[in-house]
N, C-alpha and C positions, 0 to 999 in steps of 0.2 A: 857185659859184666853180670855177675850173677847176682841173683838178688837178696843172695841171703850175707850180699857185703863186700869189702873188697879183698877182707882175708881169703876168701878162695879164690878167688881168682892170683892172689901174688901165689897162694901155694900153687896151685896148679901148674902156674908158670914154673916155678922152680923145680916140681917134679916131672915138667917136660926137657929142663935144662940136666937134670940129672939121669932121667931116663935116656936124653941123646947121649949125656958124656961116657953112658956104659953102654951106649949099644942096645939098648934093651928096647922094643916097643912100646909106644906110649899111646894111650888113647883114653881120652874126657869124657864122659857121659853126663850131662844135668839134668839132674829130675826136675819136671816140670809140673808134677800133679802130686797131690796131697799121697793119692794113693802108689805113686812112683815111690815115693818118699818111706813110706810104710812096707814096701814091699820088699826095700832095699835090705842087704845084709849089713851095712851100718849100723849100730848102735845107735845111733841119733837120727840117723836116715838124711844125714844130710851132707856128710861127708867120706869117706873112703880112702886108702890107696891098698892095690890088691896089685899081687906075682904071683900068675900063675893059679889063679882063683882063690888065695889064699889072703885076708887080711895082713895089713903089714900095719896101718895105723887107721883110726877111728877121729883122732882130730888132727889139724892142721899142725906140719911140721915143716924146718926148715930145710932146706938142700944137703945141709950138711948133716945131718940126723939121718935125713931118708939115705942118701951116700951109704952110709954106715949098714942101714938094715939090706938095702940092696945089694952090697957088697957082699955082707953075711951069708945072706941067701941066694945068691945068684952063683958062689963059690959051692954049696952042698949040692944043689938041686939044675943047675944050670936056668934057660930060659923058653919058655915057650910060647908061641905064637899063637 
């Protein structure tokens, strides 16, 4: 569990539940050091979802929000590994 609560860790889950249901690669990263955290391209350094090296959100959203942007963007640009 992460320590900054249990809201990311449900998001997390759910943008691994949405990244399986499109097919799309999913992978977590948790910053551990202050200085992880500062170096992050996060706004807040504490949170993220990114396609493609591209922010998509800055705070925690639900499955069916992230759906929506993934969809958008996965339809102009496709996906990469």
């Amino acid at each position: 569990m992460s320590r900054s609560g249990p809201w990311s860790f449900q998001t997390a889950a759910a943008a691994l539940r949405a990244a399986e249901e499109l097919g799309i690669p999913f992978r977590r990263i948790d910053l551990e050091t202050c200085q992880e955290a500062q170096d992050s391209p996060c706004v807040y350094g504490v949170f993220g979802i990114f396609l493609n090296g591209k922010l998509l959100s800055y705070h925690p959203i639900g499955k069916k929000r992230l759906l929506e942007l993934l969809q958008a963007r996965t339809g102009d640009e496709g996906v990469h590994e």
